[in-house]
KEBA-596935 format. One record per residue: residue number from 1; residue in three letters; chain; x, y, z of N, C-alpha, C, CB in turn. Coordinates in steps of 0.05 Angstrom, whole numbers, plus 5000, padded with zeros to 4 digits. Atoms other than C-alpha are relative to their C-alpha. Glycine has a CB too. Example, Ala and Ser with C-alpha at 12.3 -4.5 7.8 and 13.67 -1.06 7.14 Angstrom:
BEGIN
REC  nr rest kette n.xx n.yy n.zz ca.xx ca.yy ca.zz c.xx c.yy c.zz cb.xx cb.yy cb.zz
REC   1  ALA     A 5018 4976 5000  5246  4910  5156 5018 5024 5000  4980  5001  5025
REC   2  SER     A 4984 4976 4999  5273  4979  5143 4985 5022 5014  5009  5009  4971
//
This chain:
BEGIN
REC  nr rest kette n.xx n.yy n.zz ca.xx ca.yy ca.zz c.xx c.yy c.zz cb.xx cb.yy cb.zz
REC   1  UNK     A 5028 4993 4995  2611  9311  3652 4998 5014 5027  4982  4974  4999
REC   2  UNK     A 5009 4992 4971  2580  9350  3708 4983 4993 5014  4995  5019  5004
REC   3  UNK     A 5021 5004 4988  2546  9327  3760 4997 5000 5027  4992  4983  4992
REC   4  UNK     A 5014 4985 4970  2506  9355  3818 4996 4978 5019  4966  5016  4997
REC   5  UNK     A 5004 5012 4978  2504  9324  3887 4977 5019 5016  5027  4996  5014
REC   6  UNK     A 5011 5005 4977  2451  9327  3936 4991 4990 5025  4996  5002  4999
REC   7  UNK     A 5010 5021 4982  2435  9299  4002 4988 5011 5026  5022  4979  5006
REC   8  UNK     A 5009 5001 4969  2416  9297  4079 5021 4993 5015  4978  4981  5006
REC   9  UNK     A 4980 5015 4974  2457  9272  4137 4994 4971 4995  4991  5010  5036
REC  10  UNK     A 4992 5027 5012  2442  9203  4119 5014 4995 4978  4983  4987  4995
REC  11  UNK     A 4981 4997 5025  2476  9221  4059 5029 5003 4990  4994  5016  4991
REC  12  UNK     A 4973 4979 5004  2528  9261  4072 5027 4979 4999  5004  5025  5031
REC  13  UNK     A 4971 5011 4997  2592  9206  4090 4994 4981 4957  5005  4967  5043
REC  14  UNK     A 4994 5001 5023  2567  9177  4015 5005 5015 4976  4988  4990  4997
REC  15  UNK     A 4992 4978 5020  2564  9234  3984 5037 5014 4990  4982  5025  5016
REC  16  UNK     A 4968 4999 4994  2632  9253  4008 5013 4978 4976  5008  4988  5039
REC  17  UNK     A 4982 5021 5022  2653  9185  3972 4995 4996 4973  4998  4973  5007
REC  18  UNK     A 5005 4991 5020  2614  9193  3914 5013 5020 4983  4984  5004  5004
REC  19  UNK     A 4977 4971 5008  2648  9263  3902 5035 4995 4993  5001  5024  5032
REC  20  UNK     A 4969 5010 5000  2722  9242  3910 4996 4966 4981  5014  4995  5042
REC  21  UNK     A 4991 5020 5030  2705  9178  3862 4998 5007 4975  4985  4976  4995
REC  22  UNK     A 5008 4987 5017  2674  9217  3807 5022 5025 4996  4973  5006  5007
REC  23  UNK     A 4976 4978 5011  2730  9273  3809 5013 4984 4997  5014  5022  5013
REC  24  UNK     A 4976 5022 4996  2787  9211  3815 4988 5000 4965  4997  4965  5028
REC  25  UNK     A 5004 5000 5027  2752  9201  3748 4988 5013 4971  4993  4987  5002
REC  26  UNK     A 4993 4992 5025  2747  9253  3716 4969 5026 5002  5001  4969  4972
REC  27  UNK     A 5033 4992 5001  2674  9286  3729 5009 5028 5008  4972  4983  5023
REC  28  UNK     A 5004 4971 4985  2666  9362  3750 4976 4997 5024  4990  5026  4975
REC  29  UNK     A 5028 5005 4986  2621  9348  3809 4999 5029 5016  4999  4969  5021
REC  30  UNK     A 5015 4969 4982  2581  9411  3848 4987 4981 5016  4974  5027  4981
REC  31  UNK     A 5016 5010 4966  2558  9389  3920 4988 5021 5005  5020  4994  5031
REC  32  UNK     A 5032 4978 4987  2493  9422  3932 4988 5002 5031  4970  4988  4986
REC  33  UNK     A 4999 4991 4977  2511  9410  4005 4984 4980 5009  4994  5027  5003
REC  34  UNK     A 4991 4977 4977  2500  9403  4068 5033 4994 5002  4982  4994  5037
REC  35  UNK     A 4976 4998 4994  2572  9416  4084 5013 4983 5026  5003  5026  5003
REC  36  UNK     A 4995 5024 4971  2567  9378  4151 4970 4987 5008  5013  5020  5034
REC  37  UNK     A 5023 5005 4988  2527  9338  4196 4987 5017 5007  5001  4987  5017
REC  38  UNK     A 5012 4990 4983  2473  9357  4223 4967 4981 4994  5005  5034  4997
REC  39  UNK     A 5017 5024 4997  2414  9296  4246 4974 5015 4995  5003  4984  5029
REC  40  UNK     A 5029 4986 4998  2358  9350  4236 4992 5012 4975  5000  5022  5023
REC  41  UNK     A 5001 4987 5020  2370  9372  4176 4980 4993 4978  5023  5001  4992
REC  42  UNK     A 5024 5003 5012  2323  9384  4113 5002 4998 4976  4984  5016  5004
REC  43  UNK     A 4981 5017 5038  2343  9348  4042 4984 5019 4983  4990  4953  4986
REC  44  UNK     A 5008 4989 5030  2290  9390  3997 5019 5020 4992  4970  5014  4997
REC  45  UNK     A 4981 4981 5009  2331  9446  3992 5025 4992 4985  5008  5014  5022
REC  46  UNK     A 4973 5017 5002  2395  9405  3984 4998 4982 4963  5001  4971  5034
REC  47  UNK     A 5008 5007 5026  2365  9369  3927 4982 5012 4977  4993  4981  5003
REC  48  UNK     A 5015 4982 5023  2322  9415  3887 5022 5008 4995  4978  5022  5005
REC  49  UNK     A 4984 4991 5010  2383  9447  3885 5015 4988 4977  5010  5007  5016
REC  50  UNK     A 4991 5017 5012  2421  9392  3858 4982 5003 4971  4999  4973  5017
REC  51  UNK     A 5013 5012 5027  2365  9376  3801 5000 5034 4986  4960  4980  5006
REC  52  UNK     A 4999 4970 5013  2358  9454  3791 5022 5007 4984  5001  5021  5021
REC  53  UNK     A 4977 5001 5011  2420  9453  3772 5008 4985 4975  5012  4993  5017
REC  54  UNK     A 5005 5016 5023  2422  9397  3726 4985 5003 4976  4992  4981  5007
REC  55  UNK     A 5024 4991 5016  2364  9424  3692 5014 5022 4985  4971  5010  5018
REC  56  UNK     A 4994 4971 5002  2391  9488  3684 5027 4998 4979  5005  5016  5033
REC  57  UNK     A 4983 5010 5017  2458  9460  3657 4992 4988 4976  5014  4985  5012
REC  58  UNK     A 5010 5016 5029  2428  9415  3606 4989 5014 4979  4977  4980  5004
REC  59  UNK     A 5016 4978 5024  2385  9471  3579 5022 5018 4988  4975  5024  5017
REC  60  UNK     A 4984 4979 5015  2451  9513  3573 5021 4983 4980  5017  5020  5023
REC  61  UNK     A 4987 5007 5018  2475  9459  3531 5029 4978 5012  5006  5027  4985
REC  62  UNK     A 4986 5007 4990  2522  9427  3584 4990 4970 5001  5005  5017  5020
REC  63  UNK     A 5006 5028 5004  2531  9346  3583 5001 5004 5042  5030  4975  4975
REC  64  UNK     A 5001 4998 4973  2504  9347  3666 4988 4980 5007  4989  5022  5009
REC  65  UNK     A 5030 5032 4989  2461  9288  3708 5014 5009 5030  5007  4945  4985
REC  66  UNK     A 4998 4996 4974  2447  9290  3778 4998 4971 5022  4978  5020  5004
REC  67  UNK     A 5004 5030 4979  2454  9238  3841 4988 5017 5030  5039  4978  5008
REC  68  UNK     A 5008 4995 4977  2410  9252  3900 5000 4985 5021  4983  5007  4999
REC  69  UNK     A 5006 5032 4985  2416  9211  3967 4983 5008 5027  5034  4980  5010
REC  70  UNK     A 5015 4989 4974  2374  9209  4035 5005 4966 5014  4959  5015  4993
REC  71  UNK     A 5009 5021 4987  2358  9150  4078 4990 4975 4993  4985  5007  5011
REC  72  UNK     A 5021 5030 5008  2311  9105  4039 5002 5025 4967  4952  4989  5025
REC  73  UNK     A 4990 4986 5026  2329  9161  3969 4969 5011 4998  5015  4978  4971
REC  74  UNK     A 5011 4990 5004  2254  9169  3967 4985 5026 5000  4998  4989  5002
REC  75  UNK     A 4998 4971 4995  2244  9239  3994 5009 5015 4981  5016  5006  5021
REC  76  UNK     A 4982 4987 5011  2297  9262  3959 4999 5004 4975  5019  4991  5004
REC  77  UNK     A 5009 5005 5037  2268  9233  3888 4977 5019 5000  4987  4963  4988
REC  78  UNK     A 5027 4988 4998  2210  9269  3906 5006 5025 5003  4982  4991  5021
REC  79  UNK     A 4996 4973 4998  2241  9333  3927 5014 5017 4971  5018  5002  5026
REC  80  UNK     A 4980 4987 5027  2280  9336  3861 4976 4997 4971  5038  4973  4993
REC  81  UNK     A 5023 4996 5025  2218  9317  3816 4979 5021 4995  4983  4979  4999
REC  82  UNK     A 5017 4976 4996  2191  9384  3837 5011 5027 4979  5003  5008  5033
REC  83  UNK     A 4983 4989 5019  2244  9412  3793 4983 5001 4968  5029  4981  5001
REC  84  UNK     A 5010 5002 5033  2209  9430  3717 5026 4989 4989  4990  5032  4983
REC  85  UNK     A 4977 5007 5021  2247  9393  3670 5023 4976 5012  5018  5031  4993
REC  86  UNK     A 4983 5031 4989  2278  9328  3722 4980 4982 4999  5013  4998  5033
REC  87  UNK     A 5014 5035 5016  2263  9262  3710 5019 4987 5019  5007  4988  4955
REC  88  UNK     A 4992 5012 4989  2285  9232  3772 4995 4978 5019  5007  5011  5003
REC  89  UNK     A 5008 5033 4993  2287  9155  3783 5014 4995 5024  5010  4976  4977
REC  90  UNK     A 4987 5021 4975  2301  9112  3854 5016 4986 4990  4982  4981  5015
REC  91  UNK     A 4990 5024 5004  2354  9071  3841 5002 4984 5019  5020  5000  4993
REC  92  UNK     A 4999 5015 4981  2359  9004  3882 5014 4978 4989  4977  4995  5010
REC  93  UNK     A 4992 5032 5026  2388  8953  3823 5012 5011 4981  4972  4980  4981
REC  94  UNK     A 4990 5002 5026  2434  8949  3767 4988 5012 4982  5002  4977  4992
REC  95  UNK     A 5024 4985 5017  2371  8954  3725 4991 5021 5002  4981  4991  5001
REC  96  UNK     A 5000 4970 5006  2348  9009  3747 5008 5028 5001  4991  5004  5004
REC  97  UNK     A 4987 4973 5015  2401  9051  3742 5001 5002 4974  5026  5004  5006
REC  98  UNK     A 5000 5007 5022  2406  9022  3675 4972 5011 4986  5006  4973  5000
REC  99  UNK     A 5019 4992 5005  2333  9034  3662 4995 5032 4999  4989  4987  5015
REC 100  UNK     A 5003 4973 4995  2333  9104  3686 5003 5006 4979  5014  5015  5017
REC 101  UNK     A 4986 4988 5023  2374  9121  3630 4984 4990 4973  5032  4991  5000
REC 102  UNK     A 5006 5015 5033  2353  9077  3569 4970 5004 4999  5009  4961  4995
REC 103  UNK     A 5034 4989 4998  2272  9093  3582 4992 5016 5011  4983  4987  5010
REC 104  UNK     A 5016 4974 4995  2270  9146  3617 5012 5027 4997  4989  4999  5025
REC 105  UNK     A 4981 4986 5010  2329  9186  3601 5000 5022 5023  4995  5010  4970
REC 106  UNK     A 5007 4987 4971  2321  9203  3677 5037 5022 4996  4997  4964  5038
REC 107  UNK     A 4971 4982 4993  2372  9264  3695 5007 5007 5023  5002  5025  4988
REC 108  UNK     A 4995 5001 4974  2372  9251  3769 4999 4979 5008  4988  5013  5014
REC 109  UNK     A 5003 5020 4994  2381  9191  3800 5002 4999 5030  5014  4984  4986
REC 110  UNK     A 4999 4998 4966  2371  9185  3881 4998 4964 5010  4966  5023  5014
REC 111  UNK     A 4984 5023 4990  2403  9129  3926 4993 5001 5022  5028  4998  4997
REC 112  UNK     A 4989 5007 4966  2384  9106  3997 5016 4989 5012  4990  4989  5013
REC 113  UNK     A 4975 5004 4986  2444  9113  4037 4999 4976 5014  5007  5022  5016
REC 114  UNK     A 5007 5023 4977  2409  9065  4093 5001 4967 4986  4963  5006  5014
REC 115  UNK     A 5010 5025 5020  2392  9010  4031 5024 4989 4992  4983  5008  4973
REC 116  UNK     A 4993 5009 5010  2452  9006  4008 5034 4999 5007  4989  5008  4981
REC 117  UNK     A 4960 4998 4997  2544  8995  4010 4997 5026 4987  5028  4972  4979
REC 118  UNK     A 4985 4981 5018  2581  9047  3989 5008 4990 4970  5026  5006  5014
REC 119  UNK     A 4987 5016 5019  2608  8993  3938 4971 5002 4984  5014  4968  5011
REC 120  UNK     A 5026 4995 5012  2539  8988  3914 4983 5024 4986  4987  4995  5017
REC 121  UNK     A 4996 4976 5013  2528  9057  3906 5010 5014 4981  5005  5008  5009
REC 122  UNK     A 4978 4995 5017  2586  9070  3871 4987 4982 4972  5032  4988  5015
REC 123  UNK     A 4996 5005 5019  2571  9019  3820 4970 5015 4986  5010  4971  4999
REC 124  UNK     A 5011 4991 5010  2508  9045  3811 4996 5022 4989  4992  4995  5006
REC 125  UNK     A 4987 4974 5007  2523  9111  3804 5011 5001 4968  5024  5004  5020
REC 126  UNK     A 4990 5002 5026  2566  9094  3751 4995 4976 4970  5025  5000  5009
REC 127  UNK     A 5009 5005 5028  2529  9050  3707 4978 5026 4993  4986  4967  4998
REC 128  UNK     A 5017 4977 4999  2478  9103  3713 5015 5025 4980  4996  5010  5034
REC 129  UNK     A 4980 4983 5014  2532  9151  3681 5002 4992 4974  5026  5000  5013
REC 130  UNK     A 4995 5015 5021  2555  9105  3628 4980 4995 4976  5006  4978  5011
REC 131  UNK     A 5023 5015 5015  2486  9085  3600 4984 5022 4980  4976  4985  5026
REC 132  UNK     A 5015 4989 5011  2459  9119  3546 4965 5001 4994  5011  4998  4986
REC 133  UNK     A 5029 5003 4995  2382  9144  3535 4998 4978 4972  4978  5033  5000
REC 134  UNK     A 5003 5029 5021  2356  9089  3481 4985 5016 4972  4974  4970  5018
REC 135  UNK     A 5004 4974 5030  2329  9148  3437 4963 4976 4974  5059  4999  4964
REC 136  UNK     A 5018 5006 5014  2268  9095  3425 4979 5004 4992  4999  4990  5002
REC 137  UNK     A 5025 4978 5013  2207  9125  3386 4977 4997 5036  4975  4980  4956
REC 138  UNK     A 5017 5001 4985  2159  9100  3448 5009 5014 5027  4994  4975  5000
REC 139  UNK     A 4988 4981 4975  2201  9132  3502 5005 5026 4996  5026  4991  5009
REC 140  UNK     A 5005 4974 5006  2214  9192  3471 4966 5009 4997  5016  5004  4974
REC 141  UNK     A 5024 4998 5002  2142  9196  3461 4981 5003 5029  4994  4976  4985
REC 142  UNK     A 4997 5008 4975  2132  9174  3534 5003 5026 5014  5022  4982  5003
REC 143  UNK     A 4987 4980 4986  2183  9227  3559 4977 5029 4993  5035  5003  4987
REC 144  UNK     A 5006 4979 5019  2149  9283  3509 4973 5009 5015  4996  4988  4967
REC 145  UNK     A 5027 4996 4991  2078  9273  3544 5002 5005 5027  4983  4977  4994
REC 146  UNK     A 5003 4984 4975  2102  9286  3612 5006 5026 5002  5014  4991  5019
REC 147  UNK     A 4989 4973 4997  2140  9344  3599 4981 5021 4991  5025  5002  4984
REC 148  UNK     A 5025 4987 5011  2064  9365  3559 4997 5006 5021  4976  4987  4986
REC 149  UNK     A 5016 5002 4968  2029  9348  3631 5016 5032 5020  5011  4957  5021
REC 150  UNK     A 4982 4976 4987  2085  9392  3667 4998 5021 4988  5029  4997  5002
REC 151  UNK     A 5005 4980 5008  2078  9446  3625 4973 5018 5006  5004  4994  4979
REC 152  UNK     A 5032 4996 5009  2003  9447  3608 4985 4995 5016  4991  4987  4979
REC 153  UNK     A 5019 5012 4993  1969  9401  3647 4980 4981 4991  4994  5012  5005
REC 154  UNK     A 5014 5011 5008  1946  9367  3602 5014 4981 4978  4982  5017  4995
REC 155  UNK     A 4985 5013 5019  1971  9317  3548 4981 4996 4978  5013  4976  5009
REC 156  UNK     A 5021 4999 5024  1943  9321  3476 4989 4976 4994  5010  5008  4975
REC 157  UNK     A 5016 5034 5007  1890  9265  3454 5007 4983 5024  5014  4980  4969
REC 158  UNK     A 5001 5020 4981  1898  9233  3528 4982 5016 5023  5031  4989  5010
REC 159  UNK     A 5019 4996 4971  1847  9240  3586 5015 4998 5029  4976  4975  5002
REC 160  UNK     A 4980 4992 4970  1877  9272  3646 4979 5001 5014  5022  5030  5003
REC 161  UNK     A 5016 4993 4984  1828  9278  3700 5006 5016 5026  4989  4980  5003
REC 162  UNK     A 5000 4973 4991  1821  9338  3738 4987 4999 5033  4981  5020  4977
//
Protein backbone atom coordinates (compact mmCIF):
# COMPACT_ATOMS: atom_id res chain seq x y z
CA UNK A 1 0.00 0.00 0.00
CA UNK A 2 0.93 3.66 -0.29
CA UNK A 3 0.95 5.96 2.07
CA UNK A 4 1.46 9.72 2.37
CA UNK A 5 3.13 11.38 5.30
CA UNK A 6 2.65 14.72 6.59
CA UNK A 7 3.69 16.80 9.43
CA UNK A 8 5.29 19.89 11.33
CA UNK A 9 8.37 19.98 13.48
CA UNK A 10 6.56 18.41 16.24
CA UNK A 11 6.22 15.73 13.92
CA UNK A 12 9.04 15.37 12.14
CA UNK A 13 11.47 12.80 14.58
CA UNK A 14 7.92 10.54 14.35
CA UNK A 15 7.46 10.83 11.12
CA UNK A 16 11.01 9.86 10.42
CA UNK A 17 10.02 6.60 12.53
CA UNK A 18 6.87 6.06 11.07
CA UNK A 19 8.49 6.08 7.48
CA UNK A 20 11.38 3.58 8.19
CA UNK A 21 8.60 1.17 10.04
CA UNK A 22 6.18 1.19 7.25
CA UNK A 23 8.96 0.63 4.51
CA UNK A 24 10.67 -2.24 7.02
CA UNK A 25 7.21 -3.52 6.20
CA UNK A 26 6.57 -3.34 3.18
CA UNK A 27 4.49 0.06 2.44
CA UNK A 28 5.63 2.55 -0.38
CA UNK A 29 5.53 5.61 1.80
CA UNK A 30 5.83 9.47 0.13
CA UNK A 31 6.91 12.12 2.87
CA UNK A 32 5.11 15.25 2.06
CA UNK A 33 7.87 16.80 4.11
CA UNK A 34 9.29 19.11 5.92
CA UNK A 35 12.69 17.63 5.27
CA UNK A 36 14.11 19.19 8.47
CA UNK A 37 13.52 21.08 11.50
CA UNK A 38 12.47 24.05 11.58
CA UNK A 39 10.29 25.41 15.12
CA UNK A 40 8.38 27.96 12.88
CA UNK A 41 7.24 26.09 10.45
CA UNK A 42 3.65 25.72 8.80
CA UNK A 43 1.89 22.04 8.69
CA UNK A 44 -1.08 23.08 6.11
CA UNK A 45 0.92 22.82 3.29
CA UNK A 46 2.73 19.67 4.54
CA UNK A 47 -0.52 17.98 5.02
CA UNK A 48 -2.89 18.99 2.36
CA UNK A 49 -0.32 17.68 0.51
CA UNK A 50 -0.22 14.43 2.16
CA UNK A 51 -4.28 14.00 1.92
CA UNK A 52 -4.03 15.52 -1.74
CA UNK A 53 -2.24 12.92 -2.47
CA UNK A 54 -4.14 10.17 -1.03
CA UNK A 55 -7.13 11.45 -2.65
CA UNK A 56 -5.68 11.67 -5.83
CA UNK A 57 -4.18 8.09 -5.60
CA UNK A 58 -7.36 6.42 -4.57
CA UNK A 59 -9.24 8.07 -7.39
CA UNK A 60 -6.45 6.66 -9.76
CA UNK A 61 -7.36 3.40 -8.49
CA UNK A 62 -4.26 2.99 -6.18
CA UNK A 63 -4.79 1.00 -2.64
CA UNK A 64 -3.31 4.60 -0.69
CA UNK A 65 -4.31 6.10 3.16
CA UNK A 66 -2.71 8.88 4.72
CA UNK A 67 -1.06 9.66 8.37
CA UNK A 68 -0.78 13.26 9.35
CA UNK A 69 1.00 14.42 12.62
CA UNK A 70 1.45 17.90 14.49
CA UNK A 71 1.52 18.64 18.17
CA UNK A 72 -1.93 17.85 19.56
CA UNK A 73 -2.75 16.17 15.42
CA UNK A 74 -5.65 18.63 15.46
CA UNK A 75 -4.45 21.30 13.01
CA UNK A 76 -3.29 18.93 10.90
CA UNK A 77 -6.83 16.95 10.77
CA UNK A 78 -8.14 20.07 9.92
CA UNK A 79 -5.69 21.14 7.36
CA UNK A 80 -6.12 17.79 5.51
CA UNK A 81 -10.07 17.88 5.69
CA UNK A 82 -9.78 20.78 3.38
CA UNK A 83 -8.80 18.29 0.82
CA UNK A 84 -12.24 17.26 -1.45
CA UNK A 85 -12.59 13.76 -1.10
CA UNK A 86 -10.49 13.15 2.78
CA UNK A 87 -12.14 11.84 5.49
CA UNK A 88 -9.69 12.56 8.09
CA UNK A 89 -10.07 11.25 11.72
CA UNK A 90 -7.83 12.24 15.14
CA UNK A 91 -6.58 9.30 16.38
CA UNK A 92 -5.87 9.08 20.22
CA UNK A 93 -7.07 5.16 20.99
CA UNK A 94 -7.03 1.81 19.64
CA UNK A 95 -10.65 2.53 18.86
CA UNK A 96 -10.31 5.14 17.04
CA UNK A 97 -8.02 4.16 14.77
CA UNK A 98 -10.12 1.20 14.48
CA UNK A 99 -13.21 3.32 14.12
CA UNK A 100 -11.75 5.59 11.54
CA UNK A 101 -11.73 2.79 9.29
CA UNK A 102 -14.82 0.54 9.99
CA UNK A 103 -17.38 3.85 10.07
CA UNK A 104 -15.88 6.14 8.52
CA UNK A 105 -13.64 4.61 6.01
CA UNK A 106 -11.48 7.72 7.05
CA UNK A 107 -8.36 7.94 4.43
CA UNK A 108 -6.24 10.11 6.69
CA UNK A 109 -5.59 9.62 10.00
CA UNK A 110 -3.57 12.45 12.12
CA UNK A 111 -1.58 11.77 15.41
CA UNK A 112 -0.39 14.21 18.16
CA UNK A 113 3.20 13.78 18.37
CA UNK A 114 3.08 15.74 22.00
CA UNK A 115 -0.01 13.09 23.10
CA UNK A 116 1.55 10.34 22.40
CA UNK A 117 5.04 7.32 22.41
CA UNK A 118 6.37 6.52 19.44
CA UNK A 119 5.29 2.90 20.51
CA UNK A 120 1.85 4.17 20.60
CA UNK A 121 1.90 5.69 17.43
CA UNK A 122 3.21 2.97 15.73
CA UNK A 123 0.59 0.72 16.90
CA UNK A 124 -1.87 2.94 15.94
CA UNK A 125 -0.84 3.60 12.77
CA UNK A 126 -0.94 0.18 12.07
CA UNK A 127 -4.13 -1.04 13.25
CA UNK A 128 -5.39 1.89 11.35
CA UNK A 129 -3.80 0.15 8.18
CA UNK A 130 -4.98 -3.30 8.90
CA UNK A 131 -8.69 -2.45 9.59
CA UNK A 132 -11.01 -2.66 6.99
CA UNK A 133 -14.05 -0.11 6.12
CA UNK A 134 -17.23 -2.20 7.46
CA UNK A 135 -19.02 -1.58 4.00
CA UNK A 136 -22.24 -1.16 6.46
CA UNK A 137 -25.49 0.11 4.61
CA UNK A 138 -25.70 3.11 7.42
CA UNK A 139 -22.13 4.21 6.96
CA UNK A 140 -21.95 4.07 3.51
CA UNK A 141 -25.00 6.08 3.55
CA UNK A 142 -23.37 8.34 6.19
CA UNK A 143 -20.13 8.68 4.12
CA UNK A 144 -22.39 9.26 0.74
CA UNK A 145 -24.14 12.41 2.37
CA UNK A 146 -21.00 14.19 3.18
CA UNK A 147 -19.37 13.74 0.10
CA UNK A 148 -23.30 15.27 -1.28
CA UNK A 149 -22.64 18.40 1.27
CA UNK A 150 -18.90 18.73 -0.17
CA UNK A 151 -19.91 18.68 -3.45
CA UNK A 152 -23.28 20.51 -3.48
CA UNK A 153 -23.89 21.89 -0.35
CA UNK A 154 -26.51 20.46 0.26
CA UNK A 155 -27.69 16.84 1.11
CA UNK A 156 -30.90 15.43 -0.47
CA UNK A 157 -34.16 15.23 1.80
CA UNK A 158 -31.94 16.75 4.84
CA UNK A 159 -32.08 20.39 6.14
CA UNK A 160 -28.79 22.05 5.88
CA UNK A 161 -28.99 25.51 7.13
CA UNK A 162 -27.48 28.24 5.36
Amino acid sequence: MRIHLGTDHAGLEFSRTINDHLTAAGHEVVDHGPTEYDPIDDYPSFCINAAQATVNDQRAGVAALGVVFGGSGNGEQIAANKVQGARAALVWSEATALLARQHNDANVISIGARQHTVEEALHFVDLFLAEPFSFEERHVRRIAQLAEYEATGEIAGKVIEK
